[in-house]
TORLUMKOL-308302 format. One line per field, with one value per residue (C-alpha): residue number from 1; x, y, z; residue in three letters. Coordinates in nm, 2 decimals. Layout:
num <- [NUM, ...]
px <- [X, ...]
py <- [Y, ...]
pz <- [Z, ...]
residu <- [ALA, ...]
//
This chain:
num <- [1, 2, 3, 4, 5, 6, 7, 8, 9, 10, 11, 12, 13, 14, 15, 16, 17, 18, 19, 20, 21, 22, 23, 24, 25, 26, 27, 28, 29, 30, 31, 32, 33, 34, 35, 36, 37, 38, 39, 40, 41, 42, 43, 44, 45, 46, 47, 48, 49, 50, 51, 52, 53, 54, 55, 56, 57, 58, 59, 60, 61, 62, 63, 64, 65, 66, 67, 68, 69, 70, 71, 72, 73, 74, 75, 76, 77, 78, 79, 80, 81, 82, 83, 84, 85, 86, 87, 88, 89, 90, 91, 92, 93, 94, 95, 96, 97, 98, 99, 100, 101, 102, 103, 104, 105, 106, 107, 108, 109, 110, 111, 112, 113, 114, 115, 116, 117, 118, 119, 120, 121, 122, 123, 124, 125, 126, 127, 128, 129, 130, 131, 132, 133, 134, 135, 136, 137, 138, 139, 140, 141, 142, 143, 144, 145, 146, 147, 148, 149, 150, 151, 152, 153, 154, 155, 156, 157, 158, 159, 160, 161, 162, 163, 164, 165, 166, 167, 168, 169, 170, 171, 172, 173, 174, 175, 176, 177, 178, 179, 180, 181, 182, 183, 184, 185, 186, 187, 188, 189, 190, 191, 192, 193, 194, 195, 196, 197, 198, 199, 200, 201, 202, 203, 204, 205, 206, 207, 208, 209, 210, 211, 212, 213, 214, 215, 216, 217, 218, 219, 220, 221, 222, 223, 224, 225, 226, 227, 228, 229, 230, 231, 232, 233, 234, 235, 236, 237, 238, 239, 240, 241, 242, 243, 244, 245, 246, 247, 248, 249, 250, 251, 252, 253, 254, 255, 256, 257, 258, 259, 260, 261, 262, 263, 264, 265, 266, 267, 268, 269, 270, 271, 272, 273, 274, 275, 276, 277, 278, 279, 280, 281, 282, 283, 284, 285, 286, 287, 288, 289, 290, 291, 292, 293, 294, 295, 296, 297, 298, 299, 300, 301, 302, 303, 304, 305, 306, 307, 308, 309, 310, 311, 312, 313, 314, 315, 316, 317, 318, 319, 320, 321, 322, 323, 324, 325, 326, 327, 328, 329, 330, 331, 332, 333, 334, 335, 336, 337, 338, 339, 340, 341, 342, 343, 344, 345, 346, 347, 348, 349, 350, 351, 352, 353, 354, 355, 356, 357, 358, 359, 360, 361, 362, 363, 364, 365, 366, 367, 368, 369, 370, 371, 372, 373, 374, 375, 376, 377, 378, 379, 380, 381, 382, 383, 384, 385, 386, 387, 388, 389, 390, 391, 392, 393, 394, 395, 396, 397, 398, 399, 400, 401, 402, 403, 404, 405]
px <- [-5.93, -5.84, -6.09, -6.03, -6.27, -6.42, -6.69, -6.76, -6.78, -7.09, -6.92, -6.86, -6.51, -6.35, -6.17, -5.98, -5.80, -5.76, -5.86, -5.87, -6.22, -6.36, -6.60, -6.77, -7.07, -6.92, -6.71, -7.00, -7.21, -6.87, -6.88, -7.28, -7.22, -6.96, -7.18, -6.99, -7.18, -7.02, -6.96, -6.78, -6.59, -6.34, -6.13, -5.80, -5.65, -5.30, -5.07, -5.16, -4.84, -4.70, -4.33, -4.30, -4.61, -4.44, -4.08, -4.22, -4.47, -4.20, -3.92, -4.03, -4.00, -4.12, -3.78, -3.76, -3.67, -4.02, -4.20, -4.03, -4.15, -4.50, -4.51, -4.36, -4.57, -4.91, -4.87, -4.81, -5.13, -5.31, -5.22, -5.29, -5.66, -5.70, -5.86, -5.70, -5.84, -5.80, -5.42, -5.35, -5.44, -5.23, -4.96, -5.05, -5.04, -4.71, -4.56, -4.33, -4.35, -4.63, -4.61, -4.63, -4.90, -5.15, -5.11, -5.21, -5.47, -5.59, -5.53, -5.80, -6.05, -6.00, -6.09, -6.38, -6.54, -6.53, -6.23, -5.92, -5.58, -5.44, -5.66, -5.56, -5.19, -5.22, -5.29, -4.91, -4.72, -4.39, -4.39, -4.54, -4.43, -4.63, -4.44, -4.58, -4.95, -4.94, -4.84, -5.09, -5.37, -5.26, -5.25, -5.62, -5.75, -5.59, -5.73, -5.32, -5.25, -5.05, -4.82, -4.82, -4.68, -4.43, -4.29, -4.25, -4.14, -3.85, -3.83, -3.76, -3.50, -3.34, -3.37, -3.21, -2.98, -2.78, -2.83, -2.69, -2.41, -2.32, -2.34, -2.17, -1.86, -1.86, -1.79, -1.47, -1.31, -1.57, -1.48, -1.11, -1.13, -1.36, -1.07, -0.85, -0.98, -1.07, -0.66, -0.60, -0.82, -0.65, -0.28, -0.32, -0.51, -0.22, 0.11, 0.13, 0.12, 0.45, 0.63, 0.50, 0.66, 1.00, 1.02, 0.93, 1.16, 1.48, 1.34, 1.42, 1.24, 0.97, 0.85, 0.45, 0.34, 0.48, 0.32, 0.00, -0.02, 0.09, -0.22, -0.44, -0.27, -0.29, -0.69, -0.77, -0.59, -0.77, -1.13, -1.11, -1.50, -1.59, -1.39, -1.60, -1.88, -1.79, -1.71, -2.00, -2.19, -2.02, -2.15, -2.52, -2.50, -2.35, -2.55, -2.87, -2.73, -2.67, -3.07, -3.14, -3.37, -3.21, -2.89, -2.98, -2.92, -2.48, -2.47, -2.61, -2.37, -2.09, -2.14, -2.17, -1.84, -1.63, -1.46, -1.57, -1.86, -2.01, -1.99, -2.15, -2.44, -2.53, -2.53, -2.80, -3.05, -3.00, -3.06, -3.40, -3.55, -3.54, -3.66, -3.90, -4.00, -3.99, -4.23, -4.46, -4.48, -4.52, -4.81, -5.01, -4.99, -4.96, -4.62, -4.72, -4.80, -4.53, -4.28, -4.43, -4.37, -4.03, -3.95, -3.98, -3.77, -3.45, -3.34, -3.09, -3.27, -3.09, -3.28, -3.58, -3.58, -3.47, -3.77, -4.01, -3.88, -3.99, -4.28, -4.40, -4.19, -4.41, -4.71, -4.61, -4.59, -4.18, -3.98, -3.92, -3.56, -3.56, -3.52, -3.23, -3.02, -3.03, -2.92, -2.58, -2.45, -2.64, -2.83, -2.55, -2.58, -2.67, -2.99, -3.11, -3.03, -3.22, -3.49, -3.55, -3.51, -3.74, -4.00, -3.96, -4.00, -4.28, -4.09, -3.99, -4.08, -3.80, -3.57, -3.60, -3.56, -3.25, -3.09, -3.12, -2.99, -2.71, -2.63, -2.70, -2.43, -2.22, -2.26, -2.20, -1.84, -1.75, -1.87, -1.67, -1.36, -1.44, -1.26, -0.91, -1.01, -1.03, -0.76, -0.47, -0.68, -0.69, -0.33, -0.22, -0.48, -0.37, 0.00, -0.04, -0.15, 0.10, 0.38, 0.28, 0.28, 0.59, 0.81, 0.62, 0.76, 1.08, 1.21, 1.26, 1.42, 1.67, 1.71, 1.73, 2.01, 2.24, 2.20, 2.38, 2.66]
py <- [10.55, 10.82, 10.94, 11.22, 11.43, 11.74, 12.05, 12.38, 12.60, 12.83, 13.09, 12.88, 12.76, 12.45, 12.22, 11.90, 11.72, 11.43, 11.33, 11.10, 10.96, 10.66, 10.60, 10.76, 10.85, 11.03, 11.23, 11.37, 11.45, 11.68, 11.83, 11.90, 12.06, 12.32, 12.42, 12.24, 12.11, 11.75, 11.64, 11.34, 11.15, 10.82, 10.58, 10.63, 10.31, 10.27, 10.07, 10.10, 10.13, 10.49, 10.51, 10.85, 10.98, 10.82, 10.93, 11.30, 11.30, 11.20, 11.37, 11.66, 11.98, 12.31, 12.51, 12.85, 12.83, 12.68, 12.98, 13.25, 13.04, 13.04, 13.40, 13.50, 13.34, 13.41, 13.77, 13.75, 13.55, 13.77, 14.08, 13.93, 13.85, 13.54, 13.44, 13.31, 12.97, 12.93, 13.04, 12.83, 12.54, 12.60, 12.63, 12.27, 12.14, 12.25, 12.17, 11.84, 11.86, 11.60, 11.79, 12.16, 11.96, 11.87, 12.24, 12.40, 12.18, 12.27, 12.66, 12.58, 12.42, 12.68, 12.95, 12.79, 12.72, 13.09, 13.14, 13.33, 13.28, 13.44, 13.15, 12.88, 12.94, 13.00, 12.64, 12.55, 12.72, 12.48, 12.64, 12.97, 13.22, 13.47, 13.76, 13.57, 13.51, 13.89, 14.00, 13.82, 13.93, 14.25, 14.25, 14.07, 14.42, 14.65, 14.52, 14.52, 14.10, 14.11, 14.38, 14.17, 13.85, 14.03, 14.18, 13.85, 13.67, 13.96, 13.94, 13.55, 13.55, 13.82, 13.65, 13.29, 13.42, 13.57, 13.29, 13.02, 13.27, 13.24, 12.89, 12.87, 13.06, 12.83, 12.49, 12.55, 12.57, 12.28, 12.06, 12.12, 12.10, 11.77, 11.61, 11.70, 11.58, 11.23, 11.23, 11.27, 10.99, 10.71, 10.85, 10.77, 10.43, 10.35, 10.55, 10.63, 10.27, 10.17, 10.49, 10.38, 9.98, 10.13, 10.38, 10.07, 9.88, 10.14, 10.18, 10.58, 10.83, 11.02, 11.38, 11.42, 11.52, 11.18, 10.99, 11.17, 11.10, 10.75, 10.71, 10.84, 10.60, 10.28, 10.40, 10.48, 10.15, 9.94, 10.15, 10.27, 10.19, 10.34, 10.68, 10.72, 10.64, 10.91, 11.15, 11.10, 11.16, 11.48, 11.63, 11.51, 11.67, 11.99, 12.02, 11.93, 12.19, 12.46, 12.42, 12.43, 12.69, 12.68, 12.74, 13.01, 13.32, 13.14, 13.07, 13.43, 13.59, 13.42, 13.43, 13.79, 13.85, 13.60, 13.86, 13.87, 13.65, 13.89, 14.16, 14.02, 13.87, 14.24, 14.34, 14.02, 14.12, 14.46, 14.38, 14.13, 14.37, 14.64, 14.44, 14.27, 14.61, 14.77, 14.48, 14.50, 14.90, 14.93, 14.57, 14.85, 14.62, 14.84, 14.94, 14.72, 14.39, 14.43, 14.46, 14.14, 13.93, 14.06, 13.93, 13.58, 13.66, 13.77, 13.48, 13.65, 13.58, 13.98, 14.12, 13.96, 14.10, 14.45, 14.43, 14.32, 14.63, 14.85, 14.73, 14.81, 15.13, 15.26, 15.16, 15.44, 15.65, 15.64, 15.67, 15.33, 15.55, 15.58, 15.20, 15.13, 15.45, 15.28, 14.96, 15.10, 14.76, 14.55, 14.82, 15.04, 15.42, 15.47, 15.24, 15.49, 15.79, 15.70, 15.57, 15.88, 16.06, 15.83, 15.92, 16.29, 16.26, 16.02, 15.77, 15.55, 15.23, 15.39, 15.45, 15.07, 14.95, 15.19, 15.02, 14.69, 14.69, 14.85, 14.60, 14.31, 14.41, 14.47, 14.10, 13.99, 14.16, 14.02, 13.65, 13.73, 13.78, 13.55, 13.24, 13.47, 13.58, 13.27, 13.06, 13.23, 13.08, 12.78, 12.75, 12.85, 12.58, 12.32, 12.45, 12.43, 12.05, 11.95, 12.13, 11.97, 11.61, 11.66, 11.78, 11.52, 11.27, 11.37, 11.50, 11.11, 11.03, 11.31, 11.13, 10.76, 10.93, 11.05, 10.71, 10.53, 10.80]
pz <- [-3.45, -3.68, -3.97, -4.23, -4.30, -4.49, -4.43, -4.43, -4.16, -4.06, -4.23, -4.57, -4.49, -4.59, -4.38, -4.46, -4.14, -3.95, -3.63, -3.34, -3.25, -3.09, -3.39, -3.68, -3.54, -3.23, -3.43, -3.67, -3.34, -3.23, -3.62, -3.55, -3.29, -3.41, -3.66, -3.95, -4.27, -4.30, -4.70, -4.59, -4.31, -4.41, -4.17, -4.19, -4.19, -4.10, -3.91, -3.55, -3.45, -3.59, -3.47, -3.63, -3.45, -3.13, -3.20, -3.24, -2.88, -2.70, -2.80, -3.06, -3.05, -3.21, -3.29, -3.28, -3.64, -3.71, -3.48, -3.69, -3.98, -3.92, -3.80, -4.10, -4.37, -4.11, -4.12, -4.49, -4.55, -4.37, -4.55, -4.89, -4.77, -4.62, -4.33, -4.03, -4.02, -4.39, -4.32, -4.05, -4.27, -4.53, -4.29, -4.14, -4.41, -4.51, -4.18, -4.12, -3.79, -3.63, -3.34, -3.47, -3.68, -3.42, -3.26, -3.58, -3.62, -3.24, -3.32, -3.58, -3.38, -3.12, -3.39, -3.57, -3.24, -3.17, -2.98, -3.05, -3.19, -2.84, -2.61, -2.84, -2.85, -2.45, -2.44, -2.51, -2.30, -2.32, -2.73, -2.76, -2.48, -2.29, -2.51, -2.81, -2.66, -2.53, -2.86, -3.03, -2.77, -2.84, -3.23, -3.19, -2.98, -3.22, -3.56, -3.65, -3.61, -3.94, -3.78, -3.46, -3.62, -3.82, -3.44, -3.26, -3.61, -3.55, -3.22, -3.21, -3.47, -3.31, -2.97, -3.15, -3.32, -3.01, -2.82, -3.12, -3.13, -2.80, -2.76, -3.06, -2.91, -2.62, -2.79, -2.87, -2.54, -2.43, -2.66, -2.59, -2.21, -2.27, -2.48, -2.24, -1.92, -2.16, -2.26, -1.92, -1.80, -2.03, -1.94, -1.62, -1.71, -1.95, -1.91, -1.59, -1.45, -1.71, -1.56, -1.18, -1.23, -1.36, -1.08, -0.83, -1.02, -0.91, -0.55, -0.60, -0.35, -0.52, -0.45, -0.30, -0.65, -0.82, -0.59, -0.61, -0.98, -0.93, -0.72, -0.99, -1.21, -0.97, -0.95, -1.34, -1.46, -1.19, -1.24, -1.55, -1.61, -1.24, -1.34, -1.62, -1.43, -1.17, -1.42, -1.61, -1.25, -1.18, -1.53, -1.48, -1.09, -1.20, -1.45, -1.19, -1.02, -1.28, -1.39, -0.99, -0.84, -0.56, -0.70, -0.93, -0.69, -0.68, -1.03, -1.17, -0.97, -1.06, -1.42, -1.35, -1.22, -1.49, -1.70, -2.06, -2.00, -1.72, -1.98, -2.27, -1.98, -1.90, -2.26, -2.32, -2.07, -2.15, -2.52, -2.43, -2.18, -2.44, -2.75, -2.54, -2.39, -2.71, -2.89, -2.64, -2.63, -2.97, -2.96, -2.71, -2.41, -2.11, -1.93, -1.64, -1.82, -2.02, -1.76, -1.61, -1.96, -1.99, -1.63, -1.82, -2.06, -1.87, -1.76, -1.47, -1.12, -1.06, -1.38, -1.29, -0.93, -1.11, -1.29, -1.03, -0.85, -1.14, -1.16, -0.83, -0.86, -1.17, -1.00, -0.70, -1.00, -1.05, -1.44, -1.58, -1.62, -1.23, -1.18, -1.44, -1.28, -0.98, -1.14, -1.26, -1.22, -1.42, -1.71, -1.83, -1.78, -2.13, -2.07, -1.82, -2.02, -2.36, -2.18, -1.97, -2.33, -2.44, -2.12, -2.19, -2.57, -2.58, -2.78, -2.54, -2.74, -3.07, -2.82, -2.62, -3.03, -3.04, -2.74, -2.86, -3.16, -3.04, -2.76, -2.98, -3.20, -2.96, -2.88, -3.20, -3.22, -2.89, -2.96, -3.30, -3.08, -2.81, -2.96, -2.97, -2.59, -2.50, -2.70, -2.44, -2.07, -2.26, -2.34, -1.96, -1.87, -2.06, -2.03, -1.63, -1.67, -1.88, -1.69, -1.39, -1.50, -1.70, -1.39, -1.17, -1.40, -1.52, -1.14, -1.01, -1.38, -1.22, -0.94, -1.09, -1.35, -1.12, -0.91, -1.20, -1.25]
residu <- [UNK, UNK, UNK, UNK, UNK, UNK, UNK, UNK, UNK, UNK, UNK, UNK, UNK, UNK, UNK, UNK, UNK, UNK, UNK, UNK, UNK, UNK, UNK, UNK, UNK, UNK, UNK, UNK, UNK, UNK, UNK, UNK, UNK, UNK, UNK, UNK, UNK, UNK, UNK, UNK, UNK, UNK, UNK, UNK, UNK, UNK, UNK, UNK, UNK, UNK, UNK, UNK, UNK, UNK, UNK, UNK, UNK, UNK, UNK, UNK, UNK, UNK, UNK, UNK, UNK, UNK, UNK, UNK, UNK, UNK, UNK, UNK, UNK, UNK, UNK, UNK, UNK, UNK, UNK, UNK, UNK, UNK, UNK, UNK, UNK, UNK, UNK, UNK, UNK, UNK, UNK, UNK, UNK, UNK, UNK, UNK, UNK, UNK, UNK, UNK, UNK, UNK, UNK, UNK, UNK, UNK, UNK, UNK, UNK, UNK, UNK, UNK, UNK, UNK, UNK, UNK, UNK, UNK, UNK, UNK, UNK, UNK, UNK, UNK, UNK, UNK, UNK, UNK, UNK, UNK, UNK, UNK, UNK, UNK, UNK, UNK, UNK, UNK, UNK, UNK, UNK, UNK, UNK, UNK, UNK, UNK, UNK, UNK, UNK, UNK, UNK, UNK, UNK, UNK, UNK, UNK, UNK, UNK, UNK, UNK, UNK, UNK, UNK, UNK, UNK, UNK, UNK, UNK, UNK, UNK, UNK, UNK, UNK, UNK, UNK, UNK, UNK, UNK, UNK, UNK, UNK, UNK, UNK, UNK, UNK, UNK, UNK, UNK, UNK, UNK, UNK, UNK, UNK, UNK, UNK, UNK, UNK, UNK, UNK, UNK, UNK, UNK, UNK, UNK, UNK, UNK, UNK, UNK, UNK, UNK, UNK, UNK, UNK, UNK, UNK, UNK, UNK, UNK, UNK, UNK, UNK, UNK, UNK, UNK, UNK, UNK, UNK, UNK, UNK, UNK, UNK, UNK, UNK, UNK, UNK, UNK, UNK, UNK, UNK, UNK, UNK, UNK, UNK, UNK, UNK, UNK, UNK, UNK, UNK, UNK, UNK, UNK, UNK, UNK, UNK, UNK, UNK, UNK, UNK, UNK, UNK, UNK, UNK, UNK, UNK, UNK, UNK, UNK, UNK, UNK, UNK, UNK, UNK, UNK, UNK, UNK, UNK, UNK, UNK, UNK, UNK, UNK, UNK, UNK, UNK, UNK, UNK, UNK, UNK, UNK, UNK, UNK, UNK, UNK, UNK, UNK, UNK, UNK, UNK, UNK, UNK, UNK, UNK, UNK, UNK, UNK, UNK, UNK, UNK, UNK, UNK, UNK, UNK, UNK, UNK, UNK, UNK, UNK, UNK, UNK, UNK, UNK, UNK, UNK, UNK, UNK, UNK, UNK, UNK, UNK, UNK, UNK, UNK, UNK, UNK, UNK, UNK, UNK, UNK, UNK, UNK, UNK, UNK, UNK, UNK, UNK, UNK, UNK, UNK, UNK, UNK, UNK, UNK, UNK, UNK, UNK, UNK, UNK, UNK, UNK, UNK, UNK, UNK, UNK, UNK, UNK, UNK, UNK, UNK, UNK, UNK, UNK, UNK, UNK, UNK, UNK, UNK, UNK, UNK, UNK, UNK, UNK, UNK, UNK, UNK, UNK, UNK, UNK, UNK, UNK, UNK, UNK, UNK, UNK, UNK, UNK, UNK, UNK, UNK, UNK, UNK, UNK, UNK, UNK, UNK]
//
């Protein structure tokens, strides 16, 4: 059952919510013992049956969109005066979210039962991060959580808005190599059959590469539905295997060495260990812990061995500039160099910052170009297909001519 209700806290704050109890009375002995002053609780009545409330356990989802939100607008309540629990529900409130809802609304019960913001955000770990929770932990120790929030709210937006523009780059040629395996698929369901019966029909001899696409015509026109099938297989097992642990180690390396694409990988991890780095440094959580949270933020298995190596590396009393000179391959020299600049000056967090703007705009220039890059491989791809077919076709038509002269 669900029943609204409304007190004051022990230190004279108001709180409005609902919440899920088995009955009145059970629910004012859990308000008792928080301390709360009760003025009143009400049934909620309501259809018992809420589709939205279903829809969004099952498949919502806190965006990054709505993290940098409620960073944003947090940090800014705090710094005009408010408290955090009074903050946190405004911001529930506000939220359309069900899901992002019910999280605020156990952020707040977290805090007015004496805990922190840090332990109640550590108890979603699929939507708040360990940067995020270790930021926050750290903002709580330093009396600075305003300053904090406004980091990771940076930080995220940052972080999501290379990653859209990435993806964003890479539609383009998927979409076009989609439509072009699907046009391929019903040419040789519809069209190549026609072309198969008139060769028959002549009794000409036909080159291996004819006959091989007359096969693949002879199988998509007969199972047209079981190619689909199949096809649709092969995308849900590669992409099985692309999310793989097991397959990570091929994958990573592979991406690594595709031209362009390998490139702009380096400059990502390159540009997330130093922000992430950089946050954290300048959040005051030590070199060592932070170097563990960025581990989960590259998302290379190379980086995050790299990384593990430093971090046993700084504990022997090595430069974090030590490990990315002997990295060459996958942190570019000039990593190494502003860091160790950074080591000697003790402004290695500035420095860290300095890097990653300058890589992240370097990936927004290339994903800028990246269509253009990539329009020429596409045009050989598609060229290569289309050549093939043609002469596969139109060789026998040779043939079948120079039968009738």
């Amino acid at each position: 059952m669900n029943f609204s209700y409304k007190a004051k806290t022990k230190e004279g704050a108001i709180i409005e919510e609902v919440i899920e109890s088995s009955d009145k009375f059970s629910l004012l002995r859990e308000l008792k013992s928080r301390s709360y002053t009760v003025i009143f609780i009400k049934e909620k009545k309501g259809s018992s049956l809420n589709f939205d409330k279903i829809i969004q356990n099952f498949f919502g989802k806190v965006k990054a969109q709505e993290q940098i939100v409620f960073t944003k607008n947090l940090s800014g309540m705090l710094k005009a005066g408010l408290s955090l629990s009074r903050a946190i529900s405004v911001l529930q409130k506000q939220t359309k979210n069900i899901k992002f809802s019910e999280i605020l609304v156990s952020l707040n019960n977290e805090i007015n039962s004496g805990g922190t913001l840090s332990s109640g955000l550590e108890k979603f770990p699929k939507v708040f991060s360990k940067l995020f929770v270790s930021m926050v932990r750290a903002g709580e120790e330093s009396g600075n959580m305003a300053g904090a929030l406004t980091e990771i709210g940076m930080n995220i937006e940052k972080s999501n808005s290379l990653t859209k523009k990435i993806k964003g780059a890479l539609i383009y040629p998927g979409v076009i190599l989609s439509a072009m395996v699907v046009i391929g698929m019903l040419m040789f369901a519809f069209v190549v059959p026609t072309l198969a019966k008139t060769f028959k029909d002549v009794g000409t001899d036909l080159p291996a590469s004819t006959k091989f696409i007359i096969a693949l015509g002879d199988f998509f026109s007969n199972h047209l539905i079981l190619a689909f099938v199949i096809l649709a297989a092969v995308v849900a097992g590669g992409s099985y295997l692309f999310r793989a642990s097991f397959m990570a180690k091929y994958i990573d390396f592979v991406i690594l060495k595709i031209p362009v694409l390998g490139e702009m990988v380096v400059q990502l991890n390159t540009a997330r260990t130093a922000r992430s780095l950089s946050s954290l440094l300048i959040s005051g959580v030590p070199i060592i812990r932070s170097i563990e949270i960025t581990e989960d933020v590259v998302q290379n298995v190379y980086y995050k061995k790299i990384l593990e190596t430093a971090k046993e590396m700084i504990e022997k009393g090595s430069p974090l500039s030590e490990v990315f000179k002997s990295n060459p391959n996958f942190y570019p020299i000039m990593m190494a160099e502003m860091v160790q600049v950074g080591e000697e000056t003790g402004k290695l967090s500035d420095m860290l910052l300095e890097i990653a703007l300058f890589y992240e705009e370097e990936i927004e220039n290339k994903t800028k170009n990246l269509s253009t890059i990539i329009e020429p491989v596409l045009m050989v791809i598609i060229g290569t297909a289309v050549g093939f077919f043609a002469i596969s076709i139109i060789s026998p038509m040779y043939k079948v001519m120079e039968g009738v002269k």
